[in-house]
C-alpha positions as CSV (number, residue, x, y, z in Angstrom):
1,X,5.2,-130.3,58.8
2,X,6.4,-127.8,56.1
3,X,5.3,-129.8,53.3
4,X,1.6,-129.7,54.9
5,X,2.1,-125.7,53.9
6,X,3.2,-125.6,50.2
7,X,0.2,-124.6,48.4
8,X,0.6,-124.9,44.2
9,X,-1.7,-121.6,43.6
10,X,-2.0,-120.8,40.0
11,X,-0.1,-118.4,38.1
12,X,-2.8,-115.6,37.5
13,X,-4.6,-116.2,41.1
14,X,-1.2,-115.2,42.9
15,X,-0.8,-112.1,40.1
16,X,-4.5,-111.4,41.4
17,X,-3.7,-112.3,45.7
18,X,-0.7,-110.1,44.8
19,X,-2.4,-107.1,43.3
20,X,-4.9,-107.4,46.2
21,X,-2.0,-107.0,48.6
22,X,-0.4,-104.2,47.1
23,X,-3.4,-101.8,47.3
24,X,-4.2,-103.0,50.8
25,X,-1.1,-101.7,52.1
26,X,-0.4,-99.4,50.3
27,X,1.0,-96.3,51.7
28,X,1.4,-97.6,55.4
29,X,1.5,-100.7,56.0
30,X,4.4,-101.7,53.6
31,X,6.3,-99.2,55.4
32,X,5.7,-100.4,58.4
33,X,6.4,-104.0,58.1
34,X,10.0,-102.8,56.8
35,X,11.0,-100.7,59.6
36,X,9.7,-103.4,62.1
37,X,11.8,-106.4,60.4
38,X,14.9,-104.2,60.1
39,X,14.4,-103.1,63.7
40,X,14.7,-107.2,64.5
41,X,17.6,-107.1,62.3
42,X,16.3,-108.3,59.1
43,X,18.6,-107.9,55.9
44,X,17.3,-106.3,52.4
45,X,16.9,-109.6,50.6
46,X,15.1,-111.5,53.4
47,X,12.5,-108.3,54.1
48,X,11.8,-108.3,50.1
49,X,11.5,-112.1,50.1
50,X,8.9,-111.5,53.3
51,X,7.2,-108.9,51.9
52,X,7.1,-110.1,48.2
53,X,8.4,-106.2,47.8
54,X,11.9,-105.4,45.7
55,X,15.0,-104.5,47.5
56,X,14.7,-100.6,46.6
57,X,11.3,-100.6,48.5
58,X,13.9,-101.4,51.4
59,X,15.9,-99.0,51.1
60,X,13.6,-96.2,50.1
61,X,11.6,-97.0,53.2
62,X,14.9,-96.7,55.6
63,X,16.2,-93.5,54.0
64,X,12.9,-91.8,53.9
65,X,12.7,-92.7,58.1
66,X,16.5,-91.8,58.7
67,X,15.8,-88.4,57.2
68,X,12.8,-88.0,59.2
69,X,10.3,-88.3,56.2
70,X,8.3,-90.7,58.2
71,X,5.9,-89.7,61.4
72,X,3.9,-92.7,63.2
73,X,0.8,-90.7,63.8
74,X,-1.1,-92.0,66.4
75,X,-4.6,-92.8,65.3
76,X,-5.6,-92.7,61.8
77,X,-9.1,-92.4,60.3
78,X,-10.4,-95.8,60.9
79,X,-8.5,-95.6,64.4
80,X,-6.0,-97.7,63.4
81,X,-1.9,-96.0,63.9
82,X,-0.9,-95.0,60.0
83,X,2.6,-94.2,58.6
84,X,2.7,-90.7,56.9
85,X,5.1,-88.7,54.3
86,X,4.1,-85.4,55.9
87,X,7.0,-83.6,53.6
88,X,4.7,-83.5,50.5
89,X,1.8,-81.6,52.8
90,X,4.4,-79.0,53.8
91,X,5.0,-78.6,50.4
92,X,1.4,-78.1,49.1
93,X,0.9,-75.7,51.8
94,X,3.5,-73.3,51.5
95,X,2.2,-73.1,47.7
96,X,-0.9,-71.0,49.1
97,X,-1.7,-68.0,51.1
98,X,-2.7,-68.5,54.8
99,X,-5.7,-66.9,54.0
100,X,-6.8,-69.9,51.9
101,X,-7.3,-71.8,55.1
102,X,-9.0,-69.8,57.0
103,X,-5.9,-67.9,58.5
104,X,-5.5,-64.2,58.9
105,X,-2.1,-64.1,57.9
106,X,0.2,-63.1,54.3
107,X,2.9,-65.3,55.6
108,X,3.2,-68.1,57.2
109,X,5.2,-69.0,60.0
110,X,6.4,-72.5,61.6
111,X,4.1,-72.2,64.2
112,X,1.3,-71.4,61.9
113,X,2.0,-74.3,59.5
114,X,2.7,-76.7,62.7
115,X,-1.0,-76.0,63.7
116,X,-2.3,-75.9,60.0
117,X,-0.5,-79.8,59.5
118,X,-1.9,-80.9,63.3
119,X,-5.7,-79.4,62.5
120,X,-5.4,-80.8,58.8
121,X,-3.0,-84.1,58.4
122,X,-3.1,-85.0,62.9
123,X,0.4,-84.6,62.0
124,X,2.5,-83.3,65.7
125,X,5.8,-81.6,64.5
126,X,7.5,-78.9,66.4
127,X,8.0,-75.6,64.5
128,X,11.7,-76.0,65.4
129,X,11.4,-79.5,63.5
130,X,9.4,-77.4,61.0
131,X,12.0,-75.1,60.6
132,X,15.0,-77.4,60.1
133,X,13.0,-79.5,57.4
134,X,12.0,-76.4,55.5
135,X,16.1,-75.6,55.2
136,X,16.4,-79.2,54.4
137,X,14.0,-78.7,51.5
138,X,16.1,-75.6,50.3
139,X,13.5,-73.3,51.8
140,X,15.1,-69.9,53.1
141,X,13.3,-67.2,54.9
142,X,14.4,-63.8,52.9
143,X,12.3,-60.5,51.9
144,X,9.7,-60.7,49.0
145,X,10.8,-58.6,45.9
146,X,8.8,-55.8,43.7
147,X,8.0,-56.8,40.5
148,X,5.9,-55.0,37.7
149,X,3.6,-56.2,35.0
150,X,5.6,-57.5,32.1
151,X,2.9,-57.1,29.7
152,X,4.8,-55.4,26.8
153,X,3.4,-56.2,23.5
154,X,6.6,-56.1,21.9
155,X,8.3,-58.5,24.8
156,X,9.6,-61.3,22.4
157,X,10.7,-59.1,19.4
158,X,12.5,-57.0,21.5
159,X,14.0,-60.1,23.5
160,X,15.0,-61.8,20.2
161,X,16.9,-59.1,19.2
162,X,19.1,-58.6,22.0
163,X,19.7,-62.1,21.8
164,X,20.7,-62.3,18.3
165,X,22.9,-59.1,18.5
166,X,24.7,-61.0,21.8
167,X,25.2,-64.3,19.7
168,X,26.5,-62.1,16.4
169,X,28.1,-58.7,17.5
170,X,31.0,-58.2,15.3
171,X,34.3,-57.3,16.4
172,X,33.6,-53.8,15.7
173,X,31.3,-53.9,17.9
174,X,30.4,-53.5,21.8
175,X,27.5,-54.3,23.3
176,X,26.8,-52.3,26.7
177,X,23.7,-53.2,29.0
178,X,22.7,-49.6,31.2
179,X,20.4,-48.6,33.9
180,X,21.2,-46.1,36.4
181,X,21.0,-46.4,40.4
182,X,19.7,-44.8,43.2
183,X,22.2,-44.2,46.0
184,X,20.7,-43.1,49.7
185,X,22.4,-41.9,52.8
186,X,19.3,-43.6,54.5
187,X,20.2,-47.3,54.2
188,X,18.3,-50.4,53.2
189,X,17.3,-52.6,55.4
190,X,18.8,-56.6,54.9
191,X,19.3,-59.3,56.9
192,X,22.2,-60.4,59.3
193,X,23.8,-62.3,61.8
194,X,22.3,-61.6,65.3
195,X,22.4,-63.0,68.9
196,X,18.9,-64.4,69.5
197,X,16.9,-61.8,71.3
198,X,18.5,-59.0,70.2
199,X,18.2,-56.6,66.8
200,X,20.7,-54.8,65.4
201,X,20.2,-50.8,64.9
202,X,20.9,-48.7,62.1
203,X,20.9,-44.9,62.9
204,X,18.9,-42.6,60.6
205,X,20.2,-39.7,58.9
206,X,18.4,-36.5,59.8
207,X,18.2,-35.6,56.2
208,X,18.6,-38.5,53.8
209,X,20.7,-37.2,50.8
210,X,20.8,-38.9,47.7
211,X,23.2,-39.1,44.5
212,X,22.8,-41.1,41.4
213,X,25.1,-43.8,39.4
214,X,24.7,-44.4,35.6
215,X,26.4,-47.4,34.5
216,X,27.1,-49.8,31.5
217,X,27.7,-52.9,31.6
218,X,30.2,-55.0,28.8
219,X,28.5,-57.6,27.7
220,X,31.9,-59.5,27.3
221,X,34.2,-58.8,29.6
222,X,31.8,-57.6,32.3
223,X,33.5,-54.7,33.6
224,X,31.2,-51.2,34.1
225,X,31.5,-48.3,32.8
226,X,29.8,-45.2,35.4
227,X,29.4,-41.9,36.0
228,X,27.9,-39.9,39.7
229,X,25.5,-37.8,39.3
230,X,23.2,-35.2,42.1
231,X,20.5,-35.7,39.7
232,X,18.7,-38.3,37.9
233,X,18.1,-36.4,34.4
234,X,19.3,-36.4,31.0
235,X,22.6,-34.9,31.4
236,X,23.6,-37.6,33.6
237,X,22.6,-40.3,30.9
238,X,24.8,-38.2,28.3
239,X,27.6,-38.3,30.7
240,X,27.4,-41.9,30.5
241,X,27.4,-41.8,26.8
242,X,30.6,-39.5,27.0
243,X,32.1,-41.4,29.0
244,X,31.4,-44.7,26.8
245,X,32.8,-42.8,23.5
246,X,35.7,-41.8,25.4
247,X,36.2,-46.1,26.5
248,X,35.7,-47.5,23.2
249,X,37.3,-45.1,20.9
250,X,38.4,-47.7,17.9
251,X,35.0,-49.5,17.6
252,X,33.0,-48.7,14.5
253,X,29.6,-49.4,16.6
254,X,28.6,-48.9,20.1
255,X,25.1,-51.1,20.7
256,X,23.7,-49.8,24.5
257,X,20.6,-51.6,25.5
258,X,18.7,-49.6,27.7
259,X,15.0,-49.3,29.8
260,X,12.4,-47.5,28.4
261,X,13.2,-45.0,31.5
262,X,12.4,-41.4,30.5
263,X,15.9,-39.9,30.4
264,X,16.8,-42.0,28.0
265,X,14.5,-40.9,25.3
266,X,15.1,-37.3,26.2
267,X,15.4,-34.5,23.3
268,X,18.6,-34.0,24.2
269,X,19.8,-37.4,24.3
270,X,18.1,-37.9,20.9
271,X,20.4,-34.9,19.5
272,X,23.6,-36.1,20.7
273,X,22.9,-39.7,19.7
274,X,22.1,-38.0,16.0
275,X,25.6,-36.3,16.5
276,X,27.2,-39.9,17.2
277,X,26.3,-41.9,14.7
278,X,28.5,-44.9,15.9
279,X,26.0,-44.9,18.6
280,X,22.8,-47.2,18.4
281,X,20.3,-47.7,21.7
282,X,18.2,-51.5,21.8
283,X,15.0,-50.6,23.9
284,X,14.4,-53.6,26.7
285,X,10.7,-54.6,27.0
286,X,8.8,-52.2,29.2
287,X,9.0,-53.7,33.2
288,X,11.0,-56.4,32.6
289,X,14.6,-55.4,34.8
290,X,15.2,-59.4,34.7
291,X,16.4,-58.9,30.7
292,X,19.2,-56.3,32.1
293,X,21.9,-58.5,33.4
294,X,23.3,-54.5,35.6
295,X,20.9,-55.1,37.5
296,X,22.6,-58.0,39.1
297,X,26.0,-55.7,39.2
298,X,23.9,-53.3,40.8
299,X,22.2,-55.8,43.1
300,X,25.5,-56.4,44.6
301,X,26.5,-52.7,44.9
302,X,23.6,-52.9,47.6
303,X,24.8,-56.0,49.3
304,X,28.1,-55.1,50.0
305,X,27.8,-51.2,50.3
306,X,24.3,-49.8,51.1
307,X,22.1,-52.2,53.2
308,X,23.0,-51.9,57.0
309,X,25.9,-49.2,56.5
310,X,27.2,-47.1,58.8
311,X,28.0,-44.2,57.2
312,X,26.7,-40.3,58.2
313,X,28.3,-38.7,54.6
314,X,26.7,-39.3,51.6
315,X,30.7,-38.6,50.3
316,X,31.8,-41.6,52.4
317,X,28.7,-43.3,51.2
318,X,29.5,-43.0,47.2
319,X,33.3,-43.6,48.3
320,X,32.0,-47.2,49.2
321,X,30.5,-47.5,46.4
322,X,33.3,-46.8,43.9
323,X,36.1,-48.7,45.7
324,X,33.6,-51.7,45.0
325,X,33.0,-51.2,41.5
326,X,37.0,-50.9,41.3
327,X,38.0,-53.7,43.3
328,X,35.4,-56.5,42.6
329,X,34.0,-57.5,39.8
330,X,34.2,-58.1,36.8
331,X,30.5,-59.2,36.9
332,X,29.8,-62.1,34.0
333,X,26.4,-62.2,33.9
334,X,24.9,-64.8,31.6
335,X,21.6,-63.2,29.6
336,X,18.0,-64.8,31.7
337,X,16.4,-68.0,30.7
338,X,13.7,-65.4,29.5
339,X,15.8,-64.9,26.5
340,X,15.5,-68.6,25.8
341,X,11.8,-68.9,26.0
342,X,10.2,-71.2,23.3
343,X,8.5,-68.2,21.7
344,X,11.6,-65.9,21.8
345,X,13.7,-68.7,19.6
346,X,10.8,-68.7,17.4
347,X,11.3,-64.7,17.2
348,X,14.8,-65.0,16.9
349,X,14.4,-67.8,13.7
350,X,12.0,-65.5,12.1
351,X,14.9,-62.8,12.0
352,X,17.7,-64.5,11.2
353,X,15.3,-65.7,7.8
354,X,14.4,-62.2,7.3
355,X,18.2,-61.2,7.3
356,X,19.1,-63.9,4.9
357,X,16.4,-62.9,2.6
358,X,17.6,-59.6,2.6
359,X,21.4,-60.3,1.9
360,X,20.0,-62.0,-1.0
């Protein structure tokens, strides 16, 4: 009889049975119990009222199996089958080096972090799987980048600067970001679309020749300014400045932010700024490229020009180049979050006080 089974439990020994419940299945068994009653066809509101579980615990549970979040592994520690989120473990392994576990690897590969998961979590995944969940999880296999020490001890004064000049130039004014770049017949190296099994050859030059583009970048409308060059010296950073006069002729300032690159601070650079006084350089912090927003322009000048070309001229190659930076473009970079670091607007408060002090 039904009424033999209605129990009157108090209020705070079901709060306690509950709790119990919770932390016993917790993790697995919750999960479990879900799939199996939806399996048999079970609605939302009749598993929660089951399970004593809310509705979103549901549907969590279903979404988290339908994107294959959920792997039945076979025997568990106590030799009993458990229910495992094996995404998070992916996650926390990809975070260190190979070497941490014992490997002798830099990188690792599907295969490596399909054994690492089966030795570590008895988790059985295929490193095809593997591979389709890492893309899933907006992982992308691509080339590591260079990067120096950005230890300059005059990082967020310098930073602030730039920034406040960006977010007051006059309308005298131009603001210019410049770096120069380094154009060889040998090309670089990037990735591409390939049948599977084969590799795609780029021929070498016997010789590799090289020839050099100085370029500025306008802050506003993101157009650049260059000039080619044989040589990477001073004369071809004051053919950039020449070249900049002769752009912006009516402006009664000419701000050009610039690396701390020897060239630039060049006796002879330092003469013909003195002879153009409209003409004032804002030094970057030194190894810091991400504060130059050219680099990006520049960035793309390899993409669609220099990696995986075909060309045997170093004339043909600089031709490329040059019909890009005519056609594309212009390039609107934004200035990097660096610039809007906590310290930096702290910098950048600090001198817009000392400015108002001084105006009055």
């Amino acid at each position: 009889m039904p009424g033999q089974t209605i129990l009157e439990i108090p209020a705070d020994e079901q709060v306690a049975m509950l709790r119990q419940l919770r932390q016993a299945r917790y993790g697995c068994l919750l999960a479990l119990h879900i799939l199996l009653l939806c399996a048999h066809g079970h609605t939302p509101s009749e598993i929660a009222t089951f399970l004593i579980c809310s509705r979103s615990s549901v549907y969590r549970t279903v979404a988290a199996y339908r994107r294959g979040e959920l792997v039945l592994d076979e025997v568990g520690e106590a030799g009993a089958p458990v229910l495992l989120s094996w995404h998070r473990s992916l996650v926390a392994l990809l975070k260190r080096a190979p070497s941490a576990y014992g490997w002798c690897r830099t990188r690792w590969s599907c295969q490596a972090l399909a054994l690492e998961l089966k030795a570590r979590r008895r988790i059985s995944v295929s490193r095809e799987t593997l591979r389709r969940t890492l893309h899933r999880l907006d992982y992308t296999w691509k080339r590591a980048r260079h990067v120096a020490r950005d230890d300059d001890p005059d990082r967020v004064i310098k930073l602030a600067r730039i920034r406040h000049l960006v977010e007051t130039l006059p309308a005298q004014a131009v603001l210019f970001f410049a770096d120069e770049l380094d154009i060889h017949l040998l090309p670089k190296l990037g990735s591409e679309w390939m049948l599977r099994g084969t590799q795609t050859e780029v021929m070498t030059p016997g010789t590799n020749q090289k020839r050099y583009l100085a370029g500025a970048l306008d802050h506003l409308s993101g157009k650049i300014t260059y000039v080619m060059g044989e040589r990477k010296n001073r004369f071809l950073f004051i053919d950039l400045l020449q070249a900049l006069d002769r752009k912006v002729p009516a402006v009664n300032k000419v701000y050009l932010v610039a690396d701390n690159y020897r060239i630039h601070k060049a006796k002879a650079v330092t003469e013909w700024l003195a002879g153009h006084p409209r003409f004032e350089i804002l030094w970057l912090p030194a190894y810091c490229p991400r504060a130059n927003p050219i680099e990006r322009a520049f960035g793309d000048v390899h993409d669609k020009c220099t990696r995986n070309h075909k060309r045997n001229r170093i004339a043909d190659l600089v031709s490329d180049v040059v019909w890009h930076l005519k056609r594309n473009g212009p390039w609107r970079y934004k200035l990097s979050e660096i610039y809007y670091a906590p310290e930096v607007d702290t910098a950048l408060a600090e001198l817009k006080m000392a400015e108002k002090l001084k105006a009055a």
